[in-house]
C-alpha positions as CSV (number, residue, x, y, z in Angstrom):
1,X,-19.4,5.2,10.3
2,X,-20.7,3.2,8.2
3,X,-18.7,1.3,6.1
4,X,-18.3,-1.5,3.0
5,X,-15.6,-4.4,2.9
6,X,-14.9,-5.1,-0.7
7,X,-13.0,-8.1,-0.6
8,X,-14.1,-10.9,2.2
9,X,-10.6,-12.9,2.7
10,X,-8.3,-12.6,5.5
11,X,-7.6,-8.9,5.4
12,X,-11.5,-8.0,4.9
13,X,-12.5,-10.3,8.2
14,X,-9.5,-8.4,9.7
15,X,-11.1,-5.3,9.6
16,X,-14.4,-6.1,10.4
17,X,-13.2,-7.2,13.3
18,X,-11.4,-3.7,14.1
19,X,-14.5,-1.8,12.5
20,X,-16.5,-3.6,14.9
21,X,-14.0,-3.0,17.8
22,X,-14.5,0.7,17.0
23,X,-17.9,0.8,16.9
24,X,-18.5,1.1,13.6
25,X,-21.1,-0.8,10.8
26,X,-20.3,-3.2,8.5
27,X,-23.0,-1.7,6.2
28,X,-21.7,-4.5,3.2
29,X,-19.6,-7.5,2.0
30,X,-18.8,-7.7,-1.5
31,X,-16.9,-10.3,-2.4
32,X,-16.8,-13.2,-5.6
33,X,-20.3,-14.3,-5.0
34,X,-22.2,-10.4,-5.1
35,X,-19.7,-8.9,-6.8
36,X,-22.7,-7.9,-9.2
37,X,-23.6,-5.9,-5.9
38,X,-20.9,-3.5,-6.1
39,X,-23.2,-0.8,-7.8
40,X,-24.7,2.6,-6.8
41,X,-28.3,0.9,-4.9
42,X,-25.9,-1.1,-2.8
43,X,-23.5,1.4,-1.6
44,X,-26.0,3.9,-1.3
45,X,-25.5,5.5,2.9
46,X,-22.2,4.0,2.8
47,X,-19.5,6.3,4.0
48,X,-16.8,4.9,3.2
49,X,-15.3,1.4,1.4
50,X,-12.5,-0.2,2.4
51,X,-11.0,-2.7,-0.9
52,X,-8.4,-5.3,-0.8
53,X,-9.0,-7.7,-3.5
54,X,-6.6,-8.6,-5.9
55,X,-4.6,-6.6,-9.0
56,X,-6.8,-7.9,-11.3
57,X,-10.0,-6.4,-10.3
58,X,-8.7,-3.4,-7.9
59,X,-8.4,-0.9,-10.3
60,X,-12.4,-1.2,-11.8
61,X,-13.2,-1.9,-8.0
62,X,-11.8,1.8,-7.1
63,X,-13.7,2.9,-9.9
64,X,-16.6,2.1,-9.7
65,X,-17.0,3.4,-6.0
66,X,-15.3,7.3,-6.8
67,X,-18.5,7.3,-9.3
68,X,-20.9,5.9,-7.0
69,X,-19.4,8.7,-5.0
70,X,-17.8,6.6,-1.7
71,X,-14.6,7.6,-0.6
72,X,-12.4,4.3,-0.5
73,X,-9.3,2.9,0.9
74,X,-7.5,0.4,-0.9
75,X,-3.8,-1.5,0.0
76,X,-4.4,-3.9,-2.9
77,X,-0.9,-3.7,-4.8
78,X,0.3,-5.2,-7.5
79,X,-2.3,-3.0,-10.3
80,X,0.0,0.7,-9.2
81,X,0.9,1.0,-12.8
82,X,-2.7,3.1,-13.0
83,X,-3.1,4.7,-9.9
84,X,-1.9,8.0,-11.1
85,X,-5.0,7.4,-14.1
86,X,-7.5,6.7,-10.9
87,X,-6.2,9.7,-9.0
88,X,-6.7,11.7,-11.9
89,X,-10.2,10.0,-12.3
90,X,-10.9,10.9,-8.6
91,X,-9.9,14.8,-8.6
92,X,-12.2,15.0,-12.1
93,X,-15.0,13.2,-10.4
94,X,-14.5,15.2,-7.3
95,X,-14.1,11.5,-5.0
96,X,-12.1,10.8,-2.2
97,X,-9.5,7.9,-2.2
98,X,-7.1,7.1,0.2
99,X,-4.2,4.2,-1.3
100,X,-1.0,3.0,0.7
101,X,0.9,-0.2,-0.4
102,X,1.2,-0.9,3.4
103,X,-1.0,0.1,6.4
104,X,1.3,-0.7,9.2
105,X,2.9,2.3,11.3
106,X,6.0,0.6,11.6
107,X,6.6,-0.2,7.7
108,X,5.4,4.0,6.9
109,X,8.2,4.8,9.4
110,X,10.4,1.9,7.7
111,X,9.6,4.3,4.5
112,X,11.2,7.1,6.1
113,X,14.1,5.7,7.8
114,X,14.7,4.0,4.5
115,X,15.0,7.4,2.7
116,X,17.0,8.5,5.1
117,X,19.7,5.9,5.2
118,X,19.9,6.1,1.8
119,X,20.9,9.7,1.9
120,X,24.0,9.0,4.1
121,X,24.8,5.9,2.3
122,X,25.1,8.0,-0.9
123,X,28.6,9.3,0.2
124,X,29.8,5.4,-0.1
125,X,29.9,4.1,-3.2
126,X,31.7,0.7,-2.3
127,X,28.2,-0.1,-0.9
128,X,25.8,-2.3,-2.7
129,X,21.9,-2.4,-1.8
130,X,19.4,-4.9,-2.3
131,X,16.1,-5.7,-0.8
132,X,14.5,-8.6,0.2
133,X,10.7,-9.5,1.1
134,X,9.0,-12.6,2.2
135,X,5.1,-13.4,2.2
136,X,2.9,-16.5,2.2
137,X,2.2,-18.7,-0.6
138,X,-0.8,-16.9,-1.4
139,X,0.1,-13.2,-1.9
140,X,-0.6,-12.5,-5.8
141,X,2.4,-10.5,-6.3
142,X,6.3,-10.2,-6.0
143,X,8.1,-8.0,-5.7
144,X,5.5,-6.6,-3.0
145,X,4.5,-3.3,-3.2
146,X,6.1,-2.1,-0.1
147,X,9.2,-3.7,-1.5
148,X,8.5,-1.7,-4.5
149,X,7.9,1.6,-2.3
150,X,11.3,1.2,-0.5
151,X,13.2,0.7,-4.0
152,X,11.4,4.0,-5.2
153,X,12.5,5.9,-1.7
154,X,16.4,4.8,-2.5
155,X,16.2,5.6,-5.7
156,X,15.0,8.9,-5.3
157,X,18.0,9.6,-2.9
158,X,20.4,8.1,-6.2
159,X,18.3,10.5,-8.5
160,X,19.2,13.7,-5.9
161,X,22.5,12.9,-5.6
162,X,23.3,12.2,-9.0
163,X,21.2,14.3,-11.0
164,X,19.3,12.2,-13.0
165,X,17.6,14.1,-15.7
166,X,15.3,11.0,-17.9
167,X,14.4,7.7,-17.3
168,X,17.0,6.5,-19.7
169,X,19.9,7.9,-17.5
170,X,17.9,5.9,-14.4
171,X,17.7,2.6,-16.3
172,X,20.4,0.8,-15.2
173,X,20.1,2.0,-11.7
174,X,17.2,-0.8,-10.3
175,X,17.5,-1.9,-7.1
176,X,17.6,-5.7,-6.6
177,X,14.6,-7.4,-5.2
178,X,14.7,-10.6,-3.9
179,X,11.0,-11.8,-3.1
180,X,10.7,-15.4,-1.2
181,X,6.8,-16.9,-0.8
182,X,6.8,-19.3,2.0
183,X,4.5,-20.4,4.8
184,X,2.0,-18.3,6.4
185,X,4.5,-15.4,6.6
186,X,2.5,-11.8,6.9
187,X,5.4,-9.7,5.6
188,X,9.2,-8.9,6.9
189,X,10.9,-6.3,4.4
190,X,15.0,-6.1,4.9
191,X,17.2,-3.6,3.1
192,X,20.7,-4.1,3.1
193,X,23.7,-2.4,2.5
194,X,26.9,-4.5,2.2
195,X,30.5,-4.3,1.3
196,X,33.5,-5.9,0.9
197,X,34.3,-5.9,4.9
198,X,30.6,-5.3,6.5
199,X,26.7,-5.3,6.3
200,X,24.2,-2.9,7.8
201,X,20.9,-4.4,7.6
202,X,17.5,-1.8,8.1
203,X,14.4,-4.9,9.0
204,X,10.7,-4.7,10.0
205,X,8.4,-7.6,10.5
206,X,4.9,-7.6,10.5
207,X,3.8,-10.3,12.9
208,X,0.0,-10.9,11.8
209,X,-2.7,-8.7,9.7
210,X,-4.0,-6.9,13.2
211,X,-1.5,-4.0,12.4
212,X,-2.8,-3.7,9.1
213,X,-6.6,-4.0,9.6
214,X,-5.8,-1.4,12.1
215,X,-4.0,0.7,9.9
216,X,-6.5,0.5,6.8
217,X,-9.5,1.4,9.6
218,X,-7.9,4.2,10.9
219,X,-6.9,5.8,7.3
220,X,-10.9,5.3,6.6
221,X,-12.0,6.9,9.5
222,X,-9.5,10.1,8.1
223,X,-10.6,9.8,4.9
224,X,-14.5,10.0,5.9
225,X,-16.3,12.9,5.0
226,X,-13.4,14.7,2.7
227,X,-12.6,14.6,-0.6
228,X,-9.3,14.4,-2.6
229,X,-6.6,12.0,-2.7
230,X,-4.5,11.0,0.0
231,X,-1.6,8.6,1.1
232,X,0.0,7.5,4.5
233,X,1.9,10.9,4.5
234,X,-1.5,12.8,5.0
235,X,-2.5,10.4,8.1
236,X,0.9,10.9,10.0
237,X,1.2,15.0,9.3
C-alpha cells in the first residue's frame, strides 16, 4: 500500500512509523512547507491518504484528495460542523473517506459502553452527568471531539427515552463538558454520573499516540481499494 501523510507533526511521524512497521510506503509528506504539493501530480499512485492537520485546513485538505480521487482517513476534529457537506461531496464524486474523532479501540468501545450506560441510567433521574477530558497544551480544540462523540451517544439515549421531536425541545438538554489542557497528556475521557449519596465514574486513558497511529493505519488499510463513506462502526462489524 502505498500511502500519503498529510500532516507531518506527532501523529503523522506516528504512523509512518506503523506504516512502515507493516510494510507499507510512505509514497508523500505534505505538510506547511509543500502544502502547494497536495494536488492531483503528487498524489497520483497513491492509494490512500491519511490527514491529521488541524480544523482550519481539514476540511479543504479532505477535499481536495476525494477529487484527486484518493480515499482518505482523517481524525482531525474540531472542523465536524461540515462533515456531513464532505460526505455528501464524497458519495457525488464517487470517493472513499473514512473519518473517526478517535482511532483507539479502547475509546470506540468507550463509545459503546457509554451508550449503554446511558440507557440504564435513564430510569434515574436524581443522576446528573457530565464529562470531562484532558489533553496537552497543544491540541487546537476543546471540548475534544471524542468528548463531543460521547455527549452525542447520551444524548441520543435522553432523545429515545424522552421523545424528543426538534432541536428546540433538545436545547436545554447539553451535557456538561469540562475540557482541562495540561502537560503532555494524550487524552483520558471520564463520564460521570453522580448523586446526592454516590458516583459511578465510566474512564479510559490513552497512554501515548501508538494506539492511535495504529488505529488510523488499520482503518486505511480497510478503507483501500473501496469506495463510500465509512466510520469506526464499519472497521469493528
Amino acid at each position: 500500500m502505498k500511502a500519503a501523510i498529510i500532516g507531518y507533526g506527532k501523529m503523522g511521524r506516528e504512523i509512518e512509523k506503523l506504516l512502515l512497521e507493516r510494510g507499507h510506503e510512505v509514497a508523500l509528506v505534505i505538510d506547511q512547507e509543500n502544502y502547494h504539493e497536495l494536488d492531483a501530480e503528487h498524489l497520483r499512485g497513491v492509494d490512500v491518504a491519511l490527514e491529521f492537520t488541524t480544523p482550519s485546513t481539514a476540511y479543504e485538505n479532505l477535499k481536495r484528495c476525494i477529487a484527486c480521487r484518493v480515499p482518505v482517513v482523517s481524525g482531525t476534529t474540531g472542523w465536524t460542523e461540515r462533515l456531513e457537506e464532505l460526505e455528501q461531496y464524497c458519495r457525488e464524486q464517487g470517493g472513499a473517506l473514512f473519518y473517526a474523532s478517535n482511532f483507539s479501540l479502547g475509546v470506540n468501545l468507550l463509545f459503546r459502553l457509554n451508550r449503554r450506560l446511558a440507557q440504564l441510567m435513564n430510569r434515574f433521574d436524581h443522576y446528573e452527568v457530565s464529562i470531562e477530558e484532558v489533553h496537552h497544551t497543544q491540541k487546537k480544540d476543546a471540548p475534544s471531539g471524542t468528548a463531543i462523540t460521547l455527549a452525542e451517544g447520551i444524548i441520543a439515549e435522553l432523545e429515545r427515552k424522552t421523545g424528543w421531536v426538534n432541536e428546540a425541545e433538545a436545547e436545554g438538554n447539553k451535557i456538561a463538558i469540562t475540557s482541562v489542557r495540561e502537560g503532555m497528556i494524550p487524552g483520558i475521557h471520564t463520564i460521570t454520573y453522580e448523586s446526592a449519596d454516590d458516583k459511578l465514574e465510566l474512564r479510559h486513558e490513552i497512554k501515548n499516540r501508538r494506539t492511535l497511529a495504529e488505529g488510523a493505519v488499520v482503518a486505511a488499510e480497510f478503507l483501500c481499494g473501496k469506495r463510500g463513506v465509512y466510520t469506526m462502526e464499519d472497521l469493528l462489524k
